[in-house]
C-alpha positions as CSV (number, residue, x, y, z in Angstrom):
1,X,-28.7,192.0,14.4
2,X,-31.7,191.0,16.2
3,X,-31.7,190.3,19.9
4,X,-35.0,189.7,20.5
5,X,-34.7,186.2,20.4
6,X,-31.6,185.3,21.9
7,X,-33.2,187.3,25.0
8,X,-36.5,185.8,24.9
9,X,-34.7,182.5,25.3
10,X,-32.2,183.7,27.7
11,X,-35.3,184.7,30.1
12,X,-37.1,181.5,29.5
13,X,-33.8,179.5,30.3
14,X,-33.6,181.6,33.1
15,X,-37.8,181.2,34.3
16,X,-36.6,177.6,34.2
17,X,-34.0,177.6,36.4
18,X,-35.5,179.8,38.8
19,X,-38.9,177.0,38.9
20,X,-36.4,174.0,39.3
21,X,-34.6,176.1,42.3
22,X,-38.2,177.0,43.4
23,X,-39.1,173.2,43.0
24,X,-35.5,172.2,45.0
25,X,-36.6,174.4,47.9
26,X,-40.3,173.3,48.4
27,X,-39.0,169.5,48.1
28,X,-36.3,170.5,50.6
29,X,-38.9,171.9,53.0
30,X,-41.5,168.8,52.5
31,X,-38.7,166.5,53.1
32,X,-38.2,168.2,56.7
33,X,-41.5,168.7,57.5
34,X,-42.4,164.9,57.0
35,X,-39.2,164.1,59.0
36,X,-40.4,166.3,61.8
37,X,-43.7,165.0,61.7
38,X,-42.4,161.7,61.7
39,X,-40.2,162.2,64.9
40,X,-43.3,163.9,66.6
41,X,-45.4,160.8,65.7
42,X,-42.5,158.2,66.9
43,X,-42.8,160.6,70.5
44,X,-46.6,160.1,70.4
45,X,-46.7,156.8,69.7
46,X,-44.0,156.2,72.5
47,X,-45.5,158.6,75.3
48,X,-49.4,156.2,74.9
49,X,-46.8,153.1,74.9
50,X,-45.6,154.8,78.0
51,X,-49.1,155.6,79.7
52,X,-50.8,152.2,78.2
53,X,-48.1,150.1,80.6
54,X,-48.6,152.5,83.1
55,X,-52.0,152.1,82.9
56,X,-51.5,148.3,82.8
57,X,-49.7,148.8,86.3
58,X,-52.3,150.6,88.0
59,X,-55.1,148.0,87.2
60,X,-52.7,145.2,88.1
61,X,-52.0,146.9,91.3
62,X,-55.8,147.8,91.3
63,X,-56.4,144.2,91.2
64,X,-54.0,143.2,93.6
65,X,-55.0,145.1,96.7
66,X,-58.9,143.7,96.2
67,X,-57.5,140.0,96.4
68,X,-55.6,141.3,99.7
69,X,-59.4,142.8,100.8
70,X,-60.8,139.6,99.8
71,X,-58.5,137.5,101.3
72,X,-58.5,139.7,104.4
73,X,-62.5,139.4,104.4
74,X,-61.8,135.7,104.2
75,X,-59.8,135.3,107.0
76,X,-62.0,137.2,109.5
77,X,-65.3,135.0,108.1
78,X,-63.2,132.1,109.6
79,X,-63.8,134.0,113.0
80,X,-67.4,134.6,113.2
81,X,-69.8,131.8,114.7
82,X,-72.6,133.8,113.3
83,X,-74.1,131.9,109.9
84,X,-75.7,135.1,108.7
85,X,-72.5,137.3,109.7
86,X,-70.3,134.6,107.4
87,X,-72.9,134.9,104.7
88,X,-72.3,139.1,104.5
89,X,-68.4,138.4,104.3
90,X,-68.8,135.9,101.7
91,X,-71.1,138.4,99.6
92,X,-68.5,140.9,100.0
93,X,-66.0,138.7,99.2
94,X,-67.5,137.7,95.5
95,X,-68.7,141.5,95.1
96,X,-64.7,142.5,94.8
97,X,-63.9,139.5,93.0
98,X,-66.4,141.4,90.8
99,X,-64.4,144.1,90.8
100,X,-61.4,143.1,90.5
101,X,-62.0,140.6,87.7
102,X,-62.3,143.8,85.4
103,X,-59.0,145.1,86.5
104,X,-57.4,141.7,85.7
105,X,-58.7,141.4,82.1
106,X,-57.8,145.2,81.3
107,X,-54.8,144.5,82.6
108,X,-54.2,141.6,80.0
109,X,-56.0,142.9,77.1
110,X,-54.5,144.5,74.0
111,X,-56.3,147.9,75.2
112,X,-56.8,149.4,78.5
113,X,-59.7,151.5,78.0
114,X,-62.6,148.9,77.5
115,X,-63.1,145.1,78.5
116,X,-64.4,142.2,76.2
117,X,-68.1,141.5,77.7
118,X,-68.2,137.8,76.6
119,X,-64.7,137.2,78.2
120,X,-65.8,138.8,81.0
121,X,-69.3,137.9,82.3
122,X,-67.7,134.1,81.6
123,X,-65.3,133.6,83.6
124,X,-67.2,135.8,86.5
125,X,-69.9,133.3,85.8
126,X,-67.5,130.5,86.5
127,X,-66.3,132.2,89.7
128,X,-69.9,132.5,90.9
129,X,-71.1,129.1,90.2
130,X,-67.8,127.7,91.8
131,X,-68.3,130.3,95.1
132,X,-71.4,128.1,95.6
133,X,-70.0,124.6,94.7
134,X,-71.3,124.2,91.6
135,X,-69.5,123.4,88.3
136,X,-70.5,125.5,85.3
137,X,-72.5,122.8,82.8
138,X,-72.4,120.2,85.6
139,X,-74.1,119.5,88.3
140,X,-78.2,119.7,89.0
141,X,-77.9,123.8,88.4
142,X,-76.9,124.3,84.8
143,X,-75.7,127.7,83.1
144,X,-76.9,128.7,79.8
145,X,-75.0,131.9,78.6
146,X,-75.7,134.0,75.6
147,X,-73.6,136.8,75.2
148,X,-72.1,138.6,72.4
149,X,-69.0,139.8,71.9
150,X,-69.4,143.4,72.8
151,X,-66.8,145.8,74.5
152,X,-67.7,148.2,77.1
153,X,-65.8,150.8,79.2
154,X,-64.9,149.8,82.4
155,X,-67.6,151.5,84.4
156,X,-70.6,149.7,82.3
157,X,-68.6,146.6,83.1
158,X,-68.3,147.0,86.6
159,X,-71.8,147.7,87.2
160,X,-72.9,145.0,84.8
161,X,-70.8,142.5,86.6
162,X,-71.9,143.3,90.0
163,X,-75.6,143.0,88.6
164,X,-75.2,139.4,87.2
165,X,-73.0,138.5,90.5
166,X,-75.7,140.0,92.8
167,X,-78.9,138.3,90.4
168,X,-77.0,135.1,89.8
169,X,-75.9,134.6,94.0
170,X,-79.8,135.2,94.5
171,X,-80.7,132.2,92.0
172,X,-78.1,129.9,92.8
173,X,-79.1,130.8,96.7
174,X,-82.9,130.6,96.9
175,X,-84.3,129.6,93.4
176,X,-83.5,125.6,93.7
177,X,-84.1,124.4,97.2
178,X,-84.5,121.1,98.7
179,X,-82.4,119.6,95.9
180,X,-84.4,121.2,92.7
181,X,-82.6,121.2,89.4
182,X,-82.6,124.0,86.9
183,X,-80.9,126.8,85.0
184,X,-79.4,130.0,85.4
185,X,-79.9,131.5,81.9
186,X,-77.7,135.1,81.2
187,X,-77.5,137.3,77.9
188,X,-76.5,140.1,76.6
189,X,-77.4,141.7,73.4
190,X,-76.8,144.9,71.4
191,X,-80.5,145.9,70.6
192,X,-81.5,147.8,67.7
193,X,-81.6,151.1,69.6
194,X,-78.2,150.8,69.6
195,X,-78.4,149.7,73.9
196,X,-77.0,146.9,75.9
197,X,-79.5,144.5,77.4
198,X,-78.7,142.2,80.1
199,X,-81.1,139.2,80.7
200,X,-80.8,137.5,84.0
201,X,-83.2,134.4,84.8
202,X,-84.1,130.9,86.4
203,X,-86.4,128.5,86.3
204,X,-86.5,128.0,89.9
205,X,-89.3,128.7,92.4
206,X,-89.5,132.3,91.9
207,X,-89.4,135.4,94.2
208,X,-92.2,135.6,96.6
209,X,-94.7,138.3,95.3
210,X,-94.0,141.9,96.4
211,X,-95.8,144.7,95.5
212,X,-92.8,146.7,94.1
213,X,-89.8,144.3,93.7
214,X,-87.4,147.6,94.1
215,X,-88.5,148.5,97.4
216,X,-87.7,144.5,99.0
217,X,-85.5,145.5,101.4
218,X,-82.9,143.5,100.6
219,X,-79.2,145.2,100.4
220,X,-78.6,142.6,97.2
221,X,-81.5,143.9,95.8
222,X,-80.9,147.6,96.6
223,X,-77.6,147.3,94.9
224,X,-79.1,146.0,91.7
225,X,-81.5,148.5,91.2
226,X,-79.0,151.2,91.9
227,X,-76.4,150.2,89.8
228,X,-79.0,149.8,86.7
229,X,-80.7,153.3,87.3
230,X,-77.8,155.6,88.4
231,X,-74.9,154.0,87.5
232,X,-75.6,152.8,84.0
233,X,-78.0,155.2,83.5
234,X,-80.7,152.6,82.4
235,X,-84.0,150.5,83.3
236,X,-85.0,148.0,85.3
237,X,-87.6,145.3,85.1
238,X,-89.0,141.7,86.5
239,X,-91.1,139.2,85.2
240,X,-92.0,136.0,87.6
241,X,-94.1,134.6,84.6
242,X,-92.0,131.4,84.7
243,X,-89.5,131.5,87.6
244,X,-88.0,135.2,88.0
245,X,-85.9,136.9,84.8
246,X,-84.7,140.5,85.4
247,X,-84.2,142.2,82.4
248,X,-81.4,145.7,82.2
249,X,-81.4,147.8,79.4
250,X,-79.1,150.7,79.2
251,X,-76.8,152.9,76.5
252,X,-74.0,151.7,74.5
């Protein structure tokens, strides 16, 4: 009687079972290495959960103790007799409101690692205007804002925001006197070199000539020109064509 067969089957029965064993155990092992990779991914997610509030907390405590300074600088303004000495607390006072706006909408955006520009500049731009007793779009000062809708970390925003504080304080201050009307026009634009460019201008009397506007003298001035060149890195320029634009350009 021949075997041959009957074995040759008997193996292959036997190949078959030990593949669909084989088969069993890999599934088995998949099956626990995507559970374990889905616990570890439900611990990630949960630790950034965790340091995104806690981040959340330190800018909203960040925020918190600049009002205090504000308000502090506030107070002691109502104490000096000096105009010019009241004038250098109330610069202060806008320069942290600068500040602190950033930590305020990080604080209450979806992320905390970059701020909406347009959201931003506006409202900072409201706070300005209002500082001087103006109303944005009302008024014989107007505001024409042109920003996209660009994110930024919060250092570039920072810097930015003390620019246009420091530019727009300067227009709303000196470009208009003796009752002039105008406009305070700011932008911001992604260029195609892949760099932020912030436009700052008026159409007010202009800055008196100087032979090297970065080398006025002015601490308003000083600050602008440092905060372009070493903090963000970038360039600097003036036209007084047609009232006084500064123009900032610096990387994404």
């Amino acid at each position: 009687m021949d075997r041959s067969g009957s074995d040759d089957g008997m193996h292959a029965g036997m190949d078959t079972d030990q593949r669909i064993a084989e088969l069993e155990r890999v599934n088995e092992d998949l099956k626990k290495e995507i559970a374990e990779r889905g616990r570890a991914e439900e611990q990630l997610t949960a630790s950034l959960r965790e340091k995104e509030t806690l981040l959340r907390e330190v800018h909203h405590r960040v925020k918190n103790n600049m009002q205090v300074i504000s308000s502090l600088l506030k107070i002691q303004s109502g104490y000096a007799r000096d105009e010019e000495v009241r004038g250098m607390f109330e610069k202060c006072q806008n320069r942290i409101r600068a500040m602190s706006l950033v930590h305020e909408k990080l604080y209450k955006s979806k992320g905390v690692a970059s701020v909406n520009f347009k959201e931003y500049i506006k409202t900072l731009l409201h706070d300005v205007f209002w500082s001087y007793g103006y109303g944005v779009g009302t008024g014989r000062i107007k505001l024409k804002m042109n920003v996209e809708a660009v994110s930024c970390g919060i250092d570039a925003a920072m810097s930015c925001g003390l620019i246009i504080n420091e530019l727009v304080s300067n227009s709303l201050k000196h470009a208009f006197p003796a009752g002039r009307s105008g406009e305070v026009n700011v932008s911001l634009r992604v260029t195609c070199e892949d760099e932020f460019e912030l436009v700052v201008s008026d159409d007010g009397i202009g800055m008196p000539q100087h032979p090297d506007f970065k080398d006025v003298g002015t601490l308003g001035m000083h600050l602008v020109v440092l905060l372009a060149e070493d903090q963000l890195q970038g360039a600097i320029e003036m036209d007084r064509t047609d009232g006084t634009e500064f123009r900032v350009t610096f990387g994404g």
